[in-house]
Biopython code that builds the backbone (N, CA, C, O; Angstrom):
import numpy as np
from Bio.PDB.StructureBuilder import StructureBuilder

atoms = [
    (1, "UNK", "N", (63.620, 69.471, 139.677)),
    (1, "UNK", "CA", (64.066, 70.845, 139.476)),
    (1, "UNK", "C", (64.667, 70.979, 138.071)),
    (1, "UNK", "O", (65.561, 70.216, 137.706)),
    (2, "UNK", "N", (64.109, 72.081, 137.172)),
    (2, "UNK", "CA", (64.415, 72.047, 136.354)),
    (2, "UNK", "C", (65.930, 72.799, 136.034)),
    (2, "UNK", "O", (66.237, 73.877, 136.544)),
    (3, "UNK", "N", (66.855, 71.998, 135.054)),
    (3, "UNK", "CA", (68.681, 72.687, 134.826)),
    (3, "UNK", "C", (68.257, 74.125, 134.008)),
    (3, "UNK", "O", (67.324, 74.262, 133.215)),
    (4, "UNK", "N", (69.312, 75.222, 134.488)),
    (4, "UNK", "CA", (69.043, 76.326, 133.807)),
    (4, "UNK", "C", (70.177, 75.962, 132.844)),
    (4, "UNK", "O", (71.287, 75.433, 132.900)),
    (5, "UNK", "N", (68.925, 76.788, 131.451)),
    (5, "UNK", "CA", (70.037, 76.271, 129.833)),
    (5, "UNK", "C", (71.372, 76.753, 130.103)),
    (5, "UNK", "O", (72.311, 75.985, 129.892)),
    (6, "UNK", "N", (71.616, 78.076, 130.599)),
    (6, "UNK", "CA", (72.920, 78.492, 130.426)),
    (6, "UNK", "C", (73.830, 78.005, 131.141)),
    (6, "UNK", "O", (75.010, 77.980, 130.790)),
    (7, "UNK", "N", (73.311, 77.467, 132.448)),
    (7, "UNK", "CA", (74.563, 76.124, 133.345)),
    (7, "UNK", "C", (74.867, 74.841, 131.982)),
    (7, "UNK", "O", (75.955, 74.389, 131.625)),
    (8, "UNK", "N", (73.520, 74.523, 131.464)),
    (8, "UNK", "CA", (74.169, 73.362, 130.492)),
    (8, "UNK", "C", (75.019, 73.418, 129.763)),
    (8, "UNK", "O", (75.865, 72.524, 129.738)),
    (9, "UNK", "N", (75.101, 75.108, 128.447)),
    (9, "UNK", "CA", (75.569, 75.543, 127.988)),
    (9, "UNK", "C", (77.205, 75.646, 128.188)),
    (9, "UNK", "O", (78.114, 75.260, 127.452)),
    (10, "UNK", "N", (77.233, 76.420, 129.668)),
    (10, "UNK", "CA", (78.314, 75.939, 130.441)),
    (10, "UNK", "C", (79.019, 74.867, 130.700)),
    (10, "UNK", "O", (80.239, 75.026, 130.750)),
    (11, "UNK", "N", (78.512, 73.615, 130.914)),
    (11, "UNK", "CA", (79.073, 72.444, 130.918)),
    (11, "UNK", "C", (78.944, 71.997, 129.500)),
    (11, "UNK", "O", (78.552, 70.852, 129.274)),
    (12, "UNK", "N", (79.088, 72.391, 129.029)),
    (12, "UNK", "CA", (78.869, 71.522, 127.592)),
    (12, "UNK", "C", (80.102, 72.414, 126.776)),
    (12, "UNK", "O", (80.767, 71.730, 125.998)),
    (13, "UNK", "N", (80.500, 73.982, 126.884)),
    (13, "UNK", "CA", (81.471, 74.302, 126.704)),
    (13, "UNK", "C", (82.799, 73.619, 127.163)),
    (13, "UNK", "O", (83.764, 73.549, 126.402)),
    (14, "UNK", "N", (82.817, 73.137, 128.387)),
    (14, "UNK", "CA", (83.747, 73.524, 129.543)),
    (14, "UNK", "C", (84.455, 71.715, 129.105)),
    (14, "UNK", "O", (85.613, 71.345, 129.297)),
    (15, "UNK", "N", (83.210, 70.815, 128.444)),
    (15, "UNK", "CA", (83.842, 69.470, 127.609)),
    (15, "UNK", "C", (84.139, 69.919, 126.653)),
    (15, "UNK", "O", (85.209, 69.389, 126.353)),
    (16, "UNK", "N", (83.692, 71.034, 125.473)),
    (16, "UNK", "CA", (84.260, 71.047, 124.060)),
    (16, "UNK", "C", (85.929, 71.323, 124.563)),
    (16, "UNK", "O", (86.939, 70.700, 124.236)),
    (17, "UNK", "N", (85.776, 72.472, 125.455)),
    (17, "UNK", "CA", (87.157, 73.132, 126.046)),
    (17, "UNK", "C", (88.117, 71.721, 126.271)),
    (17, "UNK", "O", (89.098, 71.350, 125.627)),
    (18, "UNK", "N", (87.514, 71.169, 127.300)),
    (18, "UNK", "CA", (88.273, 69.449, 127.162)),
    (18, "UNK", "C", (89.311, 68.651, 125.782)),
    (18, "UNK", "O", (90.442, 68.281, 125.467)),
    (19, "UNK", "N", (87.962, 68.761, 125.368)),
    (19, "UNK", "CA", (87.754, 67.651, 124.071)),
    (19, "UNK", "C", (89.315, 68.195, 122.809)),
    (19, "UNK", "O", (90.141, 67.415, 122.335)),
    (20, "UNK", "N", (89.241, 69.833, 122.568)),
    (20, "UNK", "CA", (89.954, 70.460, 122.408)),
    (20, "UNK", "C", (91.084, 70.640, 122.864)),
    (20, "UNK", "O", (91.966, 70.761, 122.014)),
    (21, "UNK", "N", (91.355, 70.697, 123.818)),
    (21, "UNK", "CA", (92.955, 70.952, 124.735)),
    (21, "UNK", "C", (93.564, 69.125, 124.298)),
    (21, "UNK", "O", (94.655, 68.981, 123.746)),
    (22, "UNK", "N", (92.739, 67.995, 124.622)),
    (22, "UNK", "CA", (93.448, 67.146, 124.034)),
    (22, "UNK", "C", (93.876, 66.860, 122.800)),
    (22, "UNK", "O", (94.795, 66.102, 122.491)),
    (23, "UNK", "N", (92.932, 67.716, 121.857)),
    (23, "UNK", "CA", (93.382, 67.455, 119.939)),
    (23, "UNK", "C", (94.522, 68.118, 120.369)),
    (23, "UNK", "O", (95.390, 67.254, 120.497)),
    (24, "UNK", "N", (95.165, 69.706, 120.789)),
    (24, "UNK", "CA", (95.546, 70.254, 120.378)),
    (24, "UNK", "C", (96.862, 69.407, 121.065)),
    (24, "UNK", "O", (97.592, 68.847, 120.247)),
    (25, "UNK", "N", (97.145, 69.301, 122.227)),
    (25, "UNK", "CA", (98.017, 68.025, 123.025)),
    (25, "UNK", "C", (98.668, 67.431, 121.999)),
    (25, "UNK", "O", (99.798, 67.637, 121.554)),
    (26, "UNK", "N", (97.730, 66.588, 121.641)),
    (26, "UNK", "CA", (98.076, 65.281, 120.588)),
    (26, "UNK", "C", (98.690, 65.649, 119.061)),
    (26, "UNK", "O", (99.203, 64.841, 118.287)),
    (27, "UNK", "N", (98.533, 66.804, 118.886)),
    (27, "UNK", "CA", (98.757, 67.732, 117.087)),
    (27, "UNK", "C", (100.161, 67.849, 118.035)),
    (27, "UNK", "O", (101.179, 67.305, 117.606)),
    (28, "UNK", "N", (100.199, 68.598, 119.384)),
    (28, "UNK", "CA", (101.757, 69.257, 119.411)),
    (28, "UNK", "C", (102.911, 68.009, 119.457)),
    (28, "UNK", "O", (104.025, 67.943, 118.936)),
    (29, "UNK", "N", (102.134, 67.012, 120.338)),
    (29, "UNK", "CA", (102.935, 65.646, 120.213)),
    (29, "UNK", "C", (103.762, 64.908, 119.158)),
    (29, "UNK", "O", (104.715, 64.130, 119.214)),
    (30, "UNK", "N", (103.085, 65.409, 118.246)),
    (30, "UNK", "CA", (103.398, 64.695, 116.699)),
    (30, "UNK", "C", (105.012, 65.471, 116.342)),
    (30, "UNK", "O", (105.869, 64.949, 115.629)),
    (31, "UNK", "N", (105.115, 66.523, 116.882)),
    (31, "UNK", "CA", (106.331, 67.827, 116.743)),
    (31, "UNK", "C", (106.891, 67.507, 117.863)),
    (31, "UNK", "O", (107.743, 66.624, 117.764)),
    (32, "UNK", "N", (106.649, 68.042, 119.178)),
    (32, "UNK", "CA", (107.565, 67.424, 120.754)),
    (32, "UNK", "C", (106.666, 66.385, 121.197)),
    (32, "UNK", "O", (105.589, 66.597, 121.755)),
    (33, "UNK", "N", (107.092, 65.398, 120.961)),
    (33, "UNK", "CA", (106.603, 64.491, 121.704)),
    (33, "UNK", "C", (106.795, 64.135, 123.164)),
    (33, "UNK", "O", (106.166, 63.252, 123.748)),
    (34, "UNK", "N", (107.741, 64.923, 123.702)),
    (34, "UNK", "CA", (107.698, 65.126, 125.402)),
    (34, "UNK", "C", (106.735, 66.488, 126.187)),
    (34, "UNK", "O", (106.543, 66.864, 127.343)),
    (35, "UNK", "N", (106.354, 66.868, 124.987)),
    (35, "UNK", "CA", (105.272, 67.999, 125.711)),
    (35, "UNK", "C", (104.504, 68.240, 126.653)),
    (35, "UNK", "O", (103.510, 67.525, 126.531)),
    (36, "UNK", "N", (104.459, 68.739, 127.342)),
    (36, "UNK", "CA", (103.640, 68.643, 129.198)),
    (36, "UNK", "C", (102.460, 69.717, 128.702)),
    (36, "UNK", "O", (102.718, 70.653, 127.945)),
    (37, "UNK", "N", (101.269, 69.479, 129.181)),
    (37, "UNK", "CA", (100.193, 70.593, 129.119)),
    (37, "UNK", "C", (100.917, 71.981, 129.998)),
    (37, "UNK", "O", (100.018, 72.804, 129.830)),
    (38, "UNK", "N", (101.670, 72.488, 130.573)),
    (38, "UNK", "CA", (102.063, 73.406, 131.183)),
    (38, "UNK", "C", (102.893, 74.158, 129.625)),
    (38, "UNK", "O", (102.627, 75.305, 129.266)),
    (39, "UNK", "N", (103.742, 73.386, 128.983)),
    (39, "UNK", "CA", (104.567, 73.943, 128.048)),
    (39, "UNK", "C", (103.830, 74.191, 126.912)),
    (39, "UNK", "O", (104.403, 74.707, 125.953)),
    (40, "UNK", "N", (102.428, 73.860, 126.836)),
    (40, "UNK", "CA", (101.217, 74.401, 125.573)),
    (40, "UNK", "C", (100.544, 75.318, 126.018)),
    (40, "UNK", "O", (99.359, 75.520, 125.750)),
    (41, "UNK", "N", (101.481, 76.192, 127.000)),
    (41, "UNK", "CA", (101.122, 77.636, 127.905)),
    (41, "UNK", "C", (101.754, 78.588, 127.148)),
    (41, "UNK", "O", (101.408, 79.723, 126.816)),
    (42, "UNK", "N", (103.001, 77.767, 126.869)),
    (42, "UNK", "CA", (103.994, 78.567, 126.228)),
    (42, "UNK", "C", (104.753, 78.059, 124.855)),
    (42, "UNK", "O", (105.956, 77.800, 124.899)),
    (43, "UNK", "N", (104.016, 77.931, 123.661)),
    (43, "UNK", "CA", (104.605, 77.022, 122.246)),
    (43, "UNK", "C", (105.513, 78.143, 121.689)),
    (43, "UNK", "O", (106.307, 77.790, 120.818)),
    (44, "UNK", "N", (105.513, 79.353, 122.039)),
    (44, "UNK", "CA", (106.718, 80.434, 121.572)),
    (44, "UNK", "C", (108.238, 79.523, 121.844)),
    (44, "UNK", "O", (109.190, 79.746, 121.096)),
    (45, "UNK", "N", (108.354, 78.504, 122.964)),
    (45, "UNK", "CA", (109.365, 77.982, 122.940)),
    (45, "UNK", "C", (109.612, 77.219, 122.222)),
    (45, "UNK", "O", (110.807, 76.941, 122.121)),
    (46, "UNK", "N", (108.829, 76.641, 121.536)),
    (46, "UNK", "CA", (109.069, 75.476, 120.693)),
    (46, "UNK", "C", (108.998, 75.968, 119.163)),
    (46, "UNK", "O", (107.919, 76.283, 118.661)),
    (47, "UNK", "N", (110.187, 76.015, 118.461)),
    (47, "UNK", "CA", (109.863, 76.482, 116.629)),
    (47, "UNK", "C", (109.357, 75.779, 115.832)),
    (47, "UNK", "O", (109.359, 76.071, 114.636)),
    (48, "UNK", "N", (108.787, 74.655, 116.322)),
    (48, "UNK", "CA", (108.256, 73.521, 115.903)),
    (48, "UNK", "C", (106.460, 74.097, 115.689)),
    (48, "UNK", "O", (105.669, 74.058, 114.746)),
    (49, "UNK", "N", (106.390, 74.665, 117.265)),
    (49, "UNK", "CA", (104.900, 74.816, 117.446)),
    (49, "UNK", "C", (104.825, 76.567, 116.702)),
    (49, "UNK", "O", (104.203, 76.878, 115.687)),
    (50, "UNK", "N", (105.300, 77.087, 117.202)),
    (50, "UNK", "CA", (105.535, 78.350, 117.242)),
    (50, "UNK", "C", (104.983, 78.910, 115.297)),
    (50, "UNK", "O", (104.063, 79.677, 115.011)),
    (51, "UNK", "N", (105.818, 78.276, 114.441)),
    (51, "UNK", "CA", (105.718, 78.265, 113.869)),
    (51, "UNK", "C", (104.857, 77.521, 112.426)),
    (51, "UNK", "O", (105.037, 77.685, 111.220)),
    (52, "UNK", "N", (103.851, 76.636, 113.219)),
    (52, "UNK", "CA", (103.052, 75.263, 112.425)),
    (52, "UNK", "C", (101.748, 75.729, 112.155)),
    (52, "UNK", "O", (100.974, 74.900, 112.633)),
    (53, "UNK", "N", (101.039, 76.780, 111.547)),
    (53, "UNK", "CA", (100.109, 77.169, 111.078)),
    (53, "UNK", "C", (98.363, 76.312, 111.613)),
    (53, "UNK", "O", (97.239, 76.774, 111.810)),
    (54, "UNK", "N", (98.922, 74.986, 111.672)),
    (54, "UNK", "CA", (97.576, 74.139, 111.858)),
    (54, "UNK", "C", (97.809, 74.240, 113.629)),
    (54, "UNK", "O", (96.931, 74.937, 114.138)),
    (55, "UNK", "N", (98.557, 73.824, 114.374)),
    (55, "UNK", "CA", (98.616, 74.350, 115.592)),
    (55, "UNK", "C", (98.350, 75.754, 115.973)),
    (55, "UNK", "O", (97.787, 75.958, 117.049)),
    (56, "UNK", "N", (98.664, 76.668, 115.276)),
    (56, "UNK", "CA", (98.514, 77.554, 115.740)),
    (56, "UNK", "C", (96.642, 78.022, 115.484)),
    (56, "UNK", "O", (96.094, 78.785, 116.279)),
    (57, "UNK", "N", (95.932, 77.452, 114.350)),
    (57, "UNK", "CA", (94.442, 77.664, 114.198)),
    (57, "UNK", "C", (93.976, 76.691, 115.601)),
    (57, "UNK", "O", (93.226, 77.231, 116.414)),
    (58, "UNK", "N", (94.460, 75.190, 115.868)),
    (58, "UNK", "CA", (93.490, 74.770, 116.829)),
    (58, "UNK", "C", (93.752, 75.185, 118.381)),
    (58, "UNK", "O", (93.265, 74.749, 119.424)),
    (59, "UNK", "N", (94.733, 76.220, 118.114)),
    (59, "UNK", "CA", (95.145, 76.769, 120.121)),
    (59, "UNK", "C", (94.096, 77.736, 119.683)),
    (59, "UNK", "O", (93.119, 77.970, 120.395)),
    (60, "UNK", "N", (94.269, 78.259, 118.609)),
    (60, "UNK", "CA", (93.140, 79.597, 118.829)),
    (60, "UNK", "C", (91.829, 79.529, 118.600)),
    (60, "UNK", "O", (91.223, 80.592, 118.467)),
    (61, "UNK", "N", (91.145, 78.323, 118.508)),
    (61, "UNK", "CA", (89.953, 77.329, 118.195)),
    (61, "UNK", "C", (89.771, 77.118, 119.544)),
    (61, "UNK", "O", (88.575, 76.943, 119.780)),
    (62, "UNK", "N", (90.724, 77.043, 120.888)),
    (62, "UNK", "CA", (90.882, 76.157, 122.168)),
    (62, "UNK", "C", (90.558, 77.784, 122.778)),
    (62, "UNK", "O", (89.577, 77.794, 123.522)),
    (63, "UNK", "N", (91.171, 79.045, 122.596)),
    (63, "UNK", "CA", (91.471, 79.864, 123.260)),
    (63, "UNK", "C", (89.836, 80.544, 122.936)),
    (63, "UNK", "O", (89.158, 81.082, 123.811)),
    (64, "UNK", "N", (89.446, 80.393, 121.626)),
    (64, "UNK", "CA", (87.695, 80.784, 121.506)),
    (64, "UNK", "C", (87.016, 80.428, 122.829)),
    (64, "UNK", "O", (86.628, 81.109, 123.778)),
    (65, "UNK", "N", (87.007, 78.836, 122.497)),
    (65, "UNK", "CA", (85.751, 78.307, 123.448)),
    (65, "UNK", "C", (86.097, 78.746, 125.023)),
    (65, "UNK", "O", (85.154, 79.077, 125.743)),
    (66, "UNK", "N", (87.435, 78.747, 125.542)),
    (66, "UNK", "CA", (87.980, 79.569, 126.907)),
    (66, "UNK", "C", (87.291, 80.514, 126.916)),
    (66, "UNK", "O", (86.527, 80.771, 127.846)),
    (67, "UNK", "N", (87.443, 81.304, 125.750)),
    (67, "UNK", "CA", (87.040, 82.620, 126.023)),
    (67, "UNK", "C", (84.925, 82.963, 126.446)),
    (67, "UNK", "O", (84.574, 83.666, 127.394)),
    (68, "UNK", "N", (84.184, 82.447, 125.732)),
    (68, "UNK", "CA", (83.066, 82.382, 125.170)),
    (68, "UNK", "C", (83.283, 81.440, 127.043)),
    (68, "UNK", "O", (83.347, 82.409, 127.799)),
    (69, "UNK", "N", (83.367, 80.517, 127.680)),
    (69, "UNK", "CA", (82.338, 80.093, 128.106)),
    (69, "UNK", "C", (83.436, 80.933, 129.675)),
    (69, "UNK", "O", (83.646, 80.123, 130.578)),
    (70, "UNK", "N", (83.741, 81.670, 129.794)),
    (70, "UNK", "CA", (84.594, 82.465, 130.626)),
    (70, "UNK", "C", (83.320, 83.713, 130.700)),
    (70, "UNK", "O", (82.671, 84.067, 131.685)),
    (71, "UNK", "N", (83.264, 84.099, 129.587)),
    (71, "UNK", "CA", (82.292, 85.044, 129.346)),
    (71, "UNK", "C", (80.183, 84.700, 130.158)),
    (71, "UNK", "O", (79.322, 85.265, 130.832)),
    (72, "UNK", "N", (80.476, 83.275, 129.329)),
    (72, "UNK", "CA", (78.748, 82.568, 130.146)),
    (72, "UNK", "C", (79.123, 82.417, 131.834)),
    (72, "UNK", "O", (78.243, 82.618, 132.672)),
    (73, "UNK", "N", (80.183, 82.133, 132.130)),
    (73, "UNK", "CA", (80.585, 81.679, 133.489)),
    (73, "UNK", "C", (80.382, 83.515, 134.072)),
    (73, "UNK", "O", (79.527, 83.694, 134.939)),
    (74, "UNK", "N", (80.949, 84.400, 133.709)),
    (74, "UNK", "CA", (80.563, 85.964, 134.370)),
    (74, "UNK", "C", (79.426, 86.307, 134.399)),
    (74, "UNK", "O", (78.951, 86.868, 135.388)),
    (75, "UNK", "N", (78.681, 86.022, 133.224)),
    (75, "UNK", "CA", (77.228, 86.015, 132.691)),
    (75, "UNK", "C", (76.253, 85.501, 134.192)),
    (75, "UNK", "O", (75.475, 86.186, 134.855)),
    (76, "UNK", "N", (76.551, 84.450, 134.325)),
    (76, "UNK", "CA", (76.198, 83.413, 135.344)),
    (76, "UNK", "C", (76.284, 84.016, 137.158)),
    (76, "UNK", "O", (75.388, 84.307, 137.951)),
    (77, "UNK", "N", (77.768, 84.014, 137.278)),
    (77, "UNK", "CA", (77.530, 84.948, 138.799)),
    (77, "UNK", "C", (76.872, 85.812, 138.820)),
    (77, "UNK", "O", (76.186, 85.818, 139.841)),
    (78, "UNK", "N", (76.610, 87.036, 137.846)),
    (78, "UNK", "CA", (76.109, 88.285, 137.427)),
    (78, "UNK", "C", (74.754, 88.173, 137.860)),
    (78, "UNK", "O", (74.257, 89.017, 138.607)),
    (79, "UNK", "N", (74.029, 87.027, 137.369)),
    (79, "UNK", "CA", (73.135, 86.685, 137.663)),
    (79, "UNK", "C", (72.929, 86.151, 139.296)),
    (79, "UNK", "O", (72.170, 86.637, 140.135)),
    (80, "UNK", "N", (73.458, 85.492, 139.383)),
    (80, "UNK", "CA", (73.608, 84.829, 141.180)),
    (80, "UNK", "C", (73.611, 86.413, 142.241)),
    (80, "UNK", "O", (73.125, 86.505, 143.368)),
    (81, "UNK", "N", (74.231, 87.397, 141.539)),
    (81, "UNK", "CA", (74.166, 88.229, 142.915)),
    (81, "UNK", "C", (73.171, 89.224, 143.071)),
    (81, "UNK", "O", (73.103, 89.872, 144.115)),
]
sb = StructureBuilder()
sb.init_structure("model")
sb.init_model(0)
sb.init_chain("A")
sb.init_seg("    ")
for serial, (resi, resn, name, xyz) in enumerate(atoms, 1):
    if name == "N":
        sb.init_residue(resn, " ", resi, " ")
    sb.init_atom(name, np.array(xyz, "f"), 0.0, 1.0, " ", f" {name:<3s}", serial, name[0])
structure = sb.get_structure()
Protein backbone atom coordinates (compact mmCIF):
# COMPACT_ATOMS: atom_id res chain seq x y z
CA UNK A 1 0.00 0.00 0.00
CA UNK A 2 1.24 2.93 -1.10
CA UNK A 3 2.11 6.14 2.03
CA UNK A 4 0.13 9.26 1.12
CA UNK A 5 2.92 12.22 0.59
CA UNK A 6 1.10 14.47 2.87
CA UNK A 7 1.01 11.79 5.97
CA UNK A 8 4.93 11.72 5.24
CA UNK A 9 5.10 15.32 5.07
CA UNK A 10 3.37 15.15 8.34
CA UNK A 11 5.69 12.96 10.03
CA UNK A 12 8.58 14.44 8.86
CA UNK A 13 7.32 17.89 10.22
CA UNK A 14 6.16 16.53 13.49
CA UNK A 15 10.46 15.26 13.84
CA UNK A 16 11.71 18.73 12.55
CA UNK A 17 9.05 20.01 15.38
CA UNK A 18 11.10 17.44 17.67
CA UNK A 19 14.46 18.08 16.51
CA UNK A 20 13.67 21.87 17.22
CA UNK A 21 11.97 21.96 20.65
CA UNK A 22 15.29 20.22 21.75
CA UNK A 23 17.80 23.03 20.13
CA UNK A 24 15.60 25.44 21.57
CA UNK A 25 15.66 23.38 25.29
CA UNK A 26 19.32 23.25 25.11
CA UNK A 27 19.91 27.35 23.87
CA UNK A 28 17.45 28.09 27.05
CA UNK A 29 19.67 25.80 29.27
CA UNK A 30 22.76 27.67 28.64
CA UNK A 31 20.64 30.87 30.55
CA UNK A 32 18.34 28.55 33.21
CA UNK A 33 19.79 25.67 33.39
CA UNK A 34 16.92 24.15 35.56
CA UNK A 35 14.41 24.73 32.81
CA UNK A 36 11.48 22.18 32.45
CA UNK A 37 9.83 21.99 28.85
CA UNK A 38 6.51 23.24 30.61
CA UNK A 39 8.41 26.67 31.60
CA UNK A 40 9.48 27.13 27.57
CA UNK A 41 5.52 27.62 27.56
CA UNK A 42 6.18 30.53 29.32
CA UNK A 43 10.04 32.38 28.79
CA UNK A 44 8.13 35.88 29.64
CA UNK A 45 9.22 34.58 33.10
CA UNK A 46 12.55 34.32 32.62
CA UNK A 47 14.60 37.92 31.62
CA UNK A 48 17.15 35.84 30.62
CA UNK A 49 14.91 34.22 27.84
CA UNK A 50 12.48 36.86 27.50
CA UNK A 51 14.82 39.06 26.46
CA UNK A 52 17.81 36.96 24.25
CA UNK A 53 17.09 37.77 20.66
CA UNK A 54 18.61 34.27 19.38
CA UNK A 55 16.03 32.44 21.62
CA UNK A 56 13.56 34.32 20.82
CA UNK A 57 14.21 33.65 16.57
CA UNK A 58 14.50 29.71 17.35
CA UNK A 59 10.94 29.55 19.56
CA UNK A 60 9.57 31.32 16.61
CA UNK A 61 11.43 28.93 14.05
CA UNK A 62 9.70 26.02 16.61
CA UNK A 63 6.28 27.91 16.65
CA UNK A 64 6.50 28.01 12.39
CA UNK A 65 6.87 24.35 11.94
CA UNK A 66 3.79 23.87 14.90
CA UNK A 67 2.06 25.96 13.00
CA UNK A 68 2.51 24.67 9.17
CA UNK A 69 2.18 21.01 10.13
CA UNK A 70 -1.10 21.84 12.51
CA UNK A 71 -2.31 23.32 9.35
CA UNK A 72 -1.29 19.72 7.04
CA UNK A 73 -2.74 17.78 10.12
CA UNK A 74 -6.49 19.91 9.40
CA UNK A 75 -5.65 19.60 5.77
CA UNK A 76 -5.59 15.80 6.43
CA UNK A 77 -8.94 15.11 8.51
CA UNK A 78 -10.59 17.49 5.94
CA UNK A 79 -9.79 15.06 3.73
CA UNK A 80 -10.74 11.81 5.87
CA UNK A 81 -14.37 13.08 6.19
Amino acid sequence: MKKNPLEEISNLLAELATQQHTRLRKLAQNYVPNITDEDLLQPNDYPQLENHPLFRYEEGFLHGIQSVHSALNALLNERED
